[in-house]
N, C-alpha and C positions, 0 to 999 in steps of 0.2 A: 222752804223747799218741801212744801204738804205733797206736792205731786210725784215726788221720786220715789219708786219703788222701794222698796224696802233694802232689794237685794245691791241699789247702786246709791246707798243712803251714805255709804262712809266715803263714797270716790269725792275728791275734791271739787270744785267748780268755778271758773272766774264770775260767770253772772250768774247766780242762783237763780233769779225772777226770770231771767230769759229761760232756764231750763226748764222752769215752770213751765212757762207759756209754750218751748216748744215742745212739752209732753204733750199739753194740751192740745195744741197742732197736730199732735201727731191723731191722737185718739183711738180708740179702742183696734186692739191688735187684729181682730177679728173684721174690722171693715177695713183695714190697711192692707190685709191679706185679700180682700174680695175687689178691692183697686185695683192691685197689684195683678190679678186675676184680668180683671177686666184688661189694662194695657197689654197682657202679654197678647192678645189674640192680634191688634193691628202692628204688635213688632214683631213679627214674619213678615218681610216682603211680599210674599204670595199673598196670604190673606188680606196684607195693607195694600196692592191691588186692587183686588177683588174687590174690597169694600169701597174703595174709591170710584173703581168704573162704575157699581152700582149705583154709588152717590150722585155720581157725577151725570147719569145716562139714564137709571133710573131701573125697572126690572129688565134681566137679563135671563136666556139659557146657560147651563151648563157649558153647552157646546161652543157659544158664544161668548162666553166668557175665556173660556179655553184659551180660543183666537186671540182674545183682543188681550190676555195678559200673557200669552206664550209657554203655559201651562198645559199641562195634558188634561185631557177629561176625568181619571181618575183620582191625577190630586185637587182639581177643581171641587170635584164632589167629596172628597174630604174635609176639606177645608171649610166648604158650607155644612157638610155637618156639624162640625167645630163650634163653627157662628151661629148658624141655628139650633143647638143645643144650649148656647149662652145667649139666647135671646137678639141676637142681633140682628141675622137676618131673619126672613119670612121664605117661603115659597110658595106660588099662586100657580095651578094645574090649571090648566087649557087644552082639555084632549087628554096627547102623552106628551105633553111640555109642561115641565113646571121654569118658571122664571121668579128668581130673586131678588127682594129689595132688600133694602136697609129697613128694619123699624126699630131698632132702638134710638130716644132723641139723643143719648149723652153720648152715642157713636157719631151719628149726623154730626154734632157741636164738635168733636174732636175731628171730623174727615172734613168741614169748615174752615176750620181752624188749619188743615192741612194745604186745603184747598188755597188759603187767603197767604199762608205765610210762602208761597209758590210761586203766585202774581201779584204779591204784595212787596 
């Protein structure tokens, strides 16, 4: 049991070698936290919207987005703050339009994954 912390060294265990393996699984606390991070932004409905009609329709307005998830315009523009401070979305200005996509890929692969387990 090399992999058990020091401080859960004396707790008992049925499979030692599994506990190994799933430290190992788990792996450093600080990328577990930054995961963990990453999921919390599409478990808000609103934002899991939003990222979706994006996915789905490609860039959008503000105001149009509003619409199409039944949000107001101010918590829309929050929400894309949110994403766009974590890299997720983008926003592209046209005039006084900006419209947003998706460009993170490992959001794309998870609103995919949303996407397929819906009509799958």
């Amino acid at each position: 049991m090399h992999l058990v912390p020091a401080d859960r060294a004396d707790r008992p265990t049925i499979d030692g070698h599994r506990v190994c393996d799933a430290i190992a699984a788990i792996g450093e606390p600080d990328h577990v936290r930054a995961w963990a991070e990453r999921f919390s932004l599409p478990a808000d409905p609103g934002r899991l919207s939003l990222l979706l009609a994006l996915h789905r329709t490609g860039p959008l307005a503000v105001s149009d987005l509003a619409v199409a998830t039944g949000m107001n315009d101010p918590a829309v523009s929050q929400a894309l703050r949110l994403l766009r401070a974590a890299g997720v979305v983008a926003g592209e200005k046209a005039g006084r339009v900006v419209r947003y996509r998706v460009v993170d890929p490992v959001t794309s692969g998870l609103l995919d994954q949303c996407t397929t387990a819906e009509t799958g």
